[in-house]
Each structure stands twice: as structure tokens, then as C-alpha cells.
RODOBA-145045 format. One line per field, with one value per residue (C-alpha): residue number from 1; chain; x, y, z. Coordinates in nm, 4 decimals. Example, Ala and Ser with C-alpha at 12.3 -4.5 7.8 and 13.67 -1.06 7.14 Angstrom:
# RODOBA-145045
nr	[1,2] $
kette	[A,A] $
px	[1.2300,1.3670] $
py	[-0.4500,-0.1060] $
pz	[0.7800,0.7140] $
***
This chain:
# RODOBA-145045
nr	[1,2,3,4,5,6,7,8,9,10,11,12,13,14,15,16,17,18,19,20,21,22,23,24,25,26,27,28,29,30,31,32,33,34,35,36,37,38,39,40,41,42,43,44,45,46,47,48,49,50,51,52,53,54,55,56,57,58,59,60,61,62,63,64,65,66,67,68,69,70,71,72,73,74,75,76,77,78,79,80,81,82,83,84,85,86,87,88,89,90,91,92,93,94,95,96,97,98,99,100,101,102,103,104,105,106,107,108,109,110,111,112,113,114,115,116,117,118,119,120,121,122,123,124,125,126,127,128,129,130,131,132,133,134,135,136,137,138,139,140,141,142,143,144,145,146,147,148,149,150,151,152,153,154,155,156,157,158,159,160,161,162,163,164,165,166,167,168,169,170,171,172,173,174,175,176,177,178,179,180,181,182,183,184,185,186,187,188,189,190,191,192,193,194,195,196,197,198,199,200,201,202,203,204,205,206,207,208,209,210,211,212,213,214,215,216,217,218,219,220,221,222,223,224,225,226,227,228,229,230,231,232,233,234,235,236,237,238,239,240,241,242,243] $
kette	[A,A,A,A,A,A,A,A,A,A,A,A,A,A,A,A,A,A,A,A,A,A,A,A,A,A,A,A,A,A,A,A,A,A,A,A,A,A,A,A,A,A,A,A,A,A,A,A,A,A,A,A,A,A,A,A,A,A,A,A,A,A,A,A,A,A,A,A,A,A,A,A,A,A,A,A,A,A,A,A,A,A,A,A,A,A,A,A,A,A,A,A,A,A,A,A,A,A,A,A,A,A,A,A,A,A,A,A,A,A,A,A,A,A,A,A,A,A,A,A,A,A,A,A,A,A,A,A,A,A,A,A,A,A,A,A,A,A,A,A,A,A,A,A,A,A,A,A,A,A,A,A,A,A,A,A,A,A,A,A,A,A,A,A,A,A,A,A,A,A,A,A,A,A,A,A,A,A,A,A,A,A,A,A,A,A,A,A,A,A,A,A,A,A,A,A,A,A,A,A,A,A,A,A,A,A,A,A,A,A,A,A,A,A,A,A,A,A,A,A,A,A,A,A,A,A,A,A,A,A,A,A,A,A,A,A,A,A,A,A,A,A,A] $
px	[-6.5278,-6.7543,-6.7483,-6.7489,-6.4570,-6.2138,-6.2944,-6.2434,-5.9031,-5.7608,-5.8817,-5.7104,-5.3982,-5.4089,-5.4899,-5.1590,-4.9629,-5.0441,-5.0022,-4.7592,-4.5037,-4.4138,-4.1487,-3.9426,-4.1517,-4.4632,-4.6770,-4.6124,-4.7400,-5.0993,-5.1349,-5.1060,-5.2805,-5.5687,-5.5667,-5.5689,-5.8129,-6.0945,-6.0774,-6.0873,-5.7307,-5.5305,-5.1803,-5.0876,-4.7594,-4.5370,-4.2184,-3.9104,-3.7353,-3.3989,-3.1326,-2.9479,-3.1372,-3.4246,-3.7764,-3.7626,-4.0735,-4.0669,-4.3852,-4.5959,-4.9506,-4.8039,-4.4666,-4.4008,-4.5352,-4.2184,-4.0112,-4.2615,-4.0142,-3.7169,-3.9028,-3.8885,-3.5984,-3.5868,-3.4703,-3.7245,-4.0684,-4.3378,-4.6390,-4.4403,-4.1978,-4.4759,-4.6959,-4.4030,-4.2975,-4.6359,-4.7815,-5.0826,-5.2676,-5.1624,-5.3509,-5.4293,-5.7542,-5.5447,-5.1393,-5.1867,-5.2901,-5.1390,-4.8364,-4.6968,-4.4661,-4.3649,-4.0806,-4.2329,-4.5595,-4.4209,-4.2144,-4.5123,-4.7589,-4.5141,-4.5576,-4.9374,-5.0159,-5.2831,-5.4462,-5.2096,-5.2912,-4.9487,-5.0127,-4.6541,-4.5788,-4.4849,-4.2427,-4.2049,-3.8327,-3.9526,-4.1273,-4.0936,-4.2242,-4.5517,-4.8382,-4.9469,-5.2342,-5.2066,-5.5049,-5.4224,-5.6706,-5.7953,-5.9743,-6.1951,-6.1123,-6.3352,-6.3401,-6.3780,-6.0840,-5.8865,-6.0193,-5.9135,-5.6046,-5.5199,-5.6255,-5.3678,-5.0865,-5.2127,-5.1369,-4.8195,-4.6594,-4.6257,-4.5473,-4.3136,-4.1364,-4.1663,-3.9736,-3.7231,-3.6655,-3.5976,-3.3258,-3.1334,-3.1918,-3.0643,-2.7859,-2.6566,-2.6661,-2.4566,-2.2059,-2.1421,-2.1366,-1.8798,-1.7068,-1.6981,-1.5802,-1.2474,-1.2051,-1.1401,-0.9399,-0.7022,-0.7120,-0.5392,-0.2880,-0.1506,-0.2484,-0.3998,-0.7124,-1.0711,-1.0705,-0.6828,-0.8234,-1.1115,-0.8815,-0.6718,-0.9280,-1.0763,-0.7218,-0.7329,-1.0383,-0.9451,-0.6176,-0.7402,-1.1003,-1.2823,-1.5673,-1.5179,-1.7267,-1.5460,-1.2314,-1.3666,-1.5065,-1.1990,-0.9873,-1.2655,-1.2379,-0.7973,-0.9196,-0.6498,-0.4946,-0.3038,-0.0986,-0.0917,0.1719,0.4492,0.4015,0.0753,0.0803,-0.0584,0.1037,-0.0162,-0.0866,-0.1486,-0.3738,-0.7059,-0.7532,-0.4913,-0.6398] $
py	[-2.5120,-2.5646,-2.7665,-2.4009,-2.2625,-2.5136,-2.5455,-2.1655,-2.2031,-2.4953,-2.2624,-1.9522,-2.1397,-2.3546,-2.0494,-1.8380,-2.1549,-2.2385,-1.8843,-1.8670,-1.6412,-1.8502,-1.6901,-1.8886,-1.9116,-1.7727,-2.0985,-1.9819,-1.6820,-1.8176,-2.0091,-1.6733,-1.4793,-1.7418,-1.7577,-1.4147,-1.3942,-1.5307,-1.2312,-1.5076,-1.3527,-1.0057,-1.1419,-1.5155,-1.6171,-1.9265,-1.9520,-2.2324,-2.4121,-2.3491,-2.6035,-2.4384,-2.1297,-1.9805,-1.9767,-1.7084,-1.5769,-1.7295,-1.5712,-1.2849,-1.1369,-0.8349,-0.7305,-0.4877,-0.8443,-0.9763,-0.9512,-1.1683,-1.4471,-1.3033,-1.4217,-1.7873,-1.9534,-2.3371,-2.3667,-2.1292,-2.2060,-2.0832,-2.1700,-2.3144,-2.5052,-2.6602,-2.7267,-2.9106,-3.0992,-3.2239,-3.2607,-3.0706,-2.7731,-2.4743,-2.1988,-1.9250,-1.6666,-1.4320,-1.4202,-1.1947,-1.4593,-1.7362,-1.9151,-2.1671,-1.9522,-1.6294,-1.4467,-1.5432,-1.3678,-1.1003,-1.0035,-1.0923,-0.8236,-0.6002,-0.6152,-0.5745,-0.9304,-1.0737,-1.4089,-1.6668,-2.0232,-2.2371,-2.5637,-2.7668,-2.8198,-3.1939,-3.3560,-3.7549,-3.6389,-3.4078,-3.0453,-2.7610,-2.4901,-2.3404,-2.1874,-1.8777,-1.6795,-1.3658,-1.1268,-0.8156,-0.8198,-1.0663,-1.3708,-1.6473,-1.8550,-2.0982,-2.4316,-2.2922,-2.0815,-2.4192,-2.5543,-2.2957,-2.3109,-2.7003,-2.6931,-2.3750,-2.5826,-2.8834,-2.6354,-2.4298,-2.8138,-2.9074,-2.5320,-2.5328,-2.9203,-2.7162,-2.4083,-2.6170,-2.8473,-2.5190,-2.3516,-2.6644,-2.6588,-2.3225,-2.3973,-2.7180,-2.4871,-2.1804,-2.4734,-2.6164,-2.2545,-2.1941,-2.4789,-2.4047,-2.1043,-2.2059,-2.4427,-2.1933,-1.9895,-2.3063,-2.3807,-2.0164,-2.0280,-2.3682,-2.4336,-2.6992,-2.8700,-2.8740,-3.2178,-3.1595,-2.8621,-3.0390,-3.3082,-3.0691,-2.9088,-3.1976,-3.3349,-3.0007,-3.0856,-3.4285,-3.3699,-3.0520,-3.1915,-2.9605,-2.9389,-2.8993,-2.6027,-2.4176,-2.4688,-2.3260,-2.0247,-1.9413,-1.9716,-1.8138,-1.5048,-1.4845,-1.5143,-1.7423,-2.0622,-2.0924,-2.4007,-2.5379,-2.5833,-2.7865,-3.1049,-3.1523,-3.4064,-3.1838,-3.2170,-2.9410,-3.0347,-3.4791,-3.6266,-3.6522,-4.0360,-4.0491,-3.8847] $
pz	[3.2552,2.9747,2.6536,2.4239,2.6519,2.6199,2.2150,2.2085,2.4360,2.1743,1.8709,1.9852,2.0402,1.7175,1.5137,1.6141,1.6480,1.2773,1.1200,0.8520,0.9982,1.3045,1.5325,1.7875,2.1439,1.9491,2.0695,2.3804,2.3688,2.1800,2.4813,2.6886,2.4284,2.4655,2.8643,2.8991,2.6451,2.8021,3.1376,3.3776,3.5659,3.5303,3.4301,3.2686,3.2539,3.1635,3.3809,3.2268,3.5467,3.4030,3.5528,3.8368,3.8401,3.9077,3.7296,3.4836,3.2864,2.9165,2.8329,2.9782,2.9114,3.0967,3.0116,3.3493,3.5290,3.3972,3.7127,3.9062,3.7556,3.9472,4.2589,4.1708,4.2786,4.2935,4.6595,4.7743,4.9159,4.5978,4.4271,4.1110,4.3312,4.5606,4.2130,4.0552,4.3703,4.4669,4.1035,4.2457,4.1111,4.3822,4.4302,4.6925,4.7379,4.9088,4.9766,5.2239,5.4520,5.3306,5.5676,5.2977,5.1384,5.3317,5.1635,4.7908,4.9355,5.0511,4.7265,4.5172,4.7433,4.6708,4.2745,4.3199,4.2981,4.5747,4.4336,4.2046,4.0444,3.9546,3.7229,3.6168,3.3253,3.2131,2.9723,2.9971,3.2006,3.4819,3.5261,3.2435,3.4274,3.5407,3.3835,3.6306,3.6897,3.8713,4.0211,4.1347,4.4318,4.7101,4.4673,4.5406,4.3027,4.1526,3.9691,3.6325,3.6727,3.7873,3.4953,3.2663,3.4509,3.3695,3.0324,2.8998,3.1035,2.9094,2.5770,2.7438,2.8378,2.4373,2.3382,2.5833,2.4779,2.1708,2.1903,2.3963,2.0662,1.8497,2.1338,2.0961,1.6997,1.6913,1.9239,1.7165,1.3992,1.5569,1.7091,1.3544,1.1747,1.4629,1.3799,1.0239,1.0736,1.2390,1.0171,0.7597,0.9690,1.0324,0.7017,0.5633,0.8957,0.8342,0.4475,0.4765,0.3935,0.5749,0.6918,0.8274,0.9557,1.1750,1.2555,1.4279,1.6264,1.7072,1.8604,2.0681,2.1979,2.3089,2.4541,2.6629,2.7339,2.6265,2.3678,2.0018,1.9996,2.2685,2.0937,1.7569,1.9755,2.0952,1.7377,1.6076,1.8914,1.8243,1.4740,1.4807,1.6299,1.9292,1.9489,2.2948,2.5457,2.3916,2.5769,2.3892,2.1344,1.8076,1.5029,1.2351,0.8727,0.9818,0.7637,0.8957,0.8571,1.0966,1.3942] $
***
């Protein structure tokens, strides 16, 4: 891969990263804007290894290539898996003809696609993902290509690390509006004050081990409080310094 190619990959990426309406996941789709953008493979795609489930497509040069995700599945035999597991850039010329992974193959011929690169995609705690290239015919592919191929995961592994950061933002802010929420629905039930209020959910929580937020989400869904079975130890209206 050349000097001017991987300056133009970084600039295309920096320059929709750093635009100044930035939507959630739009990094990742510079880096496949980029990729894509220099014709070196049909489709680009980033796939998110998603605990307990399969590989699902986070970001797509080709939206009808999108279910090309639903053939990743952790326990199966793939490109992404074998990429992550063996820290190796994967590739094959032609799936056709390719024996290391026969039922991901055969799906994957049968959404047009003959010729795939998988790189993983790194945080310091284990594999992100993938960064795939798809061609929709037989491909010899070349070094450049691999090159152009390690380079966008080197881009798609931080915009990935990225987008994760602002999910779990976003979740942490809906958890404590949620919170707040049934806080001031416990508040007009029971007349009594916010920090009562929290104290009281929070003393739900604990004594039926579940999480704060669930318990909110629930109060929140009744649009009121249900008191728990009697043997529960809850005592409406306590101080909150007490509990």
C-alpha cells in the first residue's frame, strides 16, 4: 500500500470523524466511507462480537449486504471467528473452494459474495469485531488490498472503542433519568421526599437483588409502586440516612 493511500485513508476518516454534526457510530461509518472509497473491494463492513451472540453488522457500505452479519455466529467456523482466534489477517480468493469454513461459505455464496478479507479488531481486553471486505466474484487478492485491509481495522478498532464508550454513556444517562423518574412517582404515592424516595428504592433493590435500575423500570412501567411481599423488610417514609 503506498505512502499517498494510507494518508488519503486517515484523511477521509479524520475529516467525517471531525465534522461538526457528529452522530453516534458516525466514525464508523468514515472508516467504511473511506475503505470503500478507495474501489479496492465491492462491500466493507464492520461486524461488533456482541457477548453471547452472534457478530452482527455495526456498519455497512452496502445496506442489502447487511444480513451477511446474520451468518456470524461465535461458535461457528468463519473468517471473523478464525481472524479473532488466531490474531491473523484471514482471507480467501475464492469461497467456493475453500474447506475451512463450510456452512459460513455456503450461506455467504448464497448472498452473492465469492472473495472476503476479515482483520480483528483490538481493545487492550479482547477482540471488538472485524473489519470485512467482500467481492462479489472469484478474487486474487493482493498485498495492497491486505494492506488497505489492516490499516481501516487499525481506524475501525478506535471508532469502534469509541462508539462502545458513547452506548454505555447513553445507557448510564437513560438509567439515572429512569431513576429519576420513579423517584418522583414515589415521592407523590407516599409524600415523601426525594432522598426518602431513593432510599426506598434502593432498599428494594437490595432486599430482592436486583438492580436499581430495573426496579425504577418497573415503578416507572405501574406508574406506581408495588410494595413487596410482606415478609420484606421496607418501611415507607424512613429517613434516608437511615438506610
Amino acid at each position: 500500500m503506498s505512502t499517498r493511500a494510507a494518508a488519503q485513508l486517515a484523511d477521509l476518516v479524520s475529516a467525517t470523524r471531525d465534522s461538526p454534526v457528529v452522530q453516534p457510530g458516525s466514525g464508523l461509518d468514515a472508516v467504511i466511507r473511506a475503505v470503500a472509497s478507495l474501489q479496492v473491494a465491492d462491500v466493507v463492513t464492520i461486524t461488533e462480537r456482541i457477548p453471547s451472540k452472534a457478530l452482527v453488522v455495526v456498519a455497512t457500505s452496502d445496506p442489502a449486504a447487511a444480513p451477511l452479519g446474520d451468518v456470524y455466529d461465535e461458535h461457528d467456523p468463519s473468517p471473523c471467528i478464525t481472524a479473532a482466534a488466531t490474531d491473523t489477517v484471514v482471507f480467501s480468493s475464492d469461497l467456493a473452494v475453500d474447506p475451512r469454513w463450510p456452512d459460513w461459505s455456503a450461506e455467504t455464496l448464497g448472498h452473492g459474495i465469492h472473495a472476503v478479507i476479515s482483520v480483528v479488531l483490538h481493545r487492550r481486553t479482547g477482540p471488538l469485531g472485524c473489519l470485512n471486505l467482500y467481492w462479489r466474484q472469484p478474487h486474487q487478492i493482493d498485498a495492497d488490498e491486505l494492506d488497505i485491509a489492516q490499516l481501516g481495522a487499525v481506524h475501525a478498532s478506535l471508532e469502534l472503542a469509541h462508539h462502545r464508550q458513547e452506548i454505555n454513556l447513553w445507557k448510564a444517562i437513560d438509567a439515572r433519568n429512569l431513576v429519576g423518574q420513579a423517584q418522583g412517582i414515589v415521592m407523590a404515592q407516599f409524600d415523601i421526599d426525594s432522598g426518602q424516595a431513593f432510599a426506598l428504592i434502593r432498599r428494594l433493590s437490595q432486599s430482592s437483588n436486583t438492580k436499581v435500575h430495573v426496579v425504577a423500570d418497573r415503578i416507572v412501567q405501574n406508574r406506581r409502586l408495588v410494595l413487596p411481599d410482606p415478609g420484606v423488610d421496607v418501611v415507607v417514609g424512613e429517613p434516608a440516612s437511615a438506610l
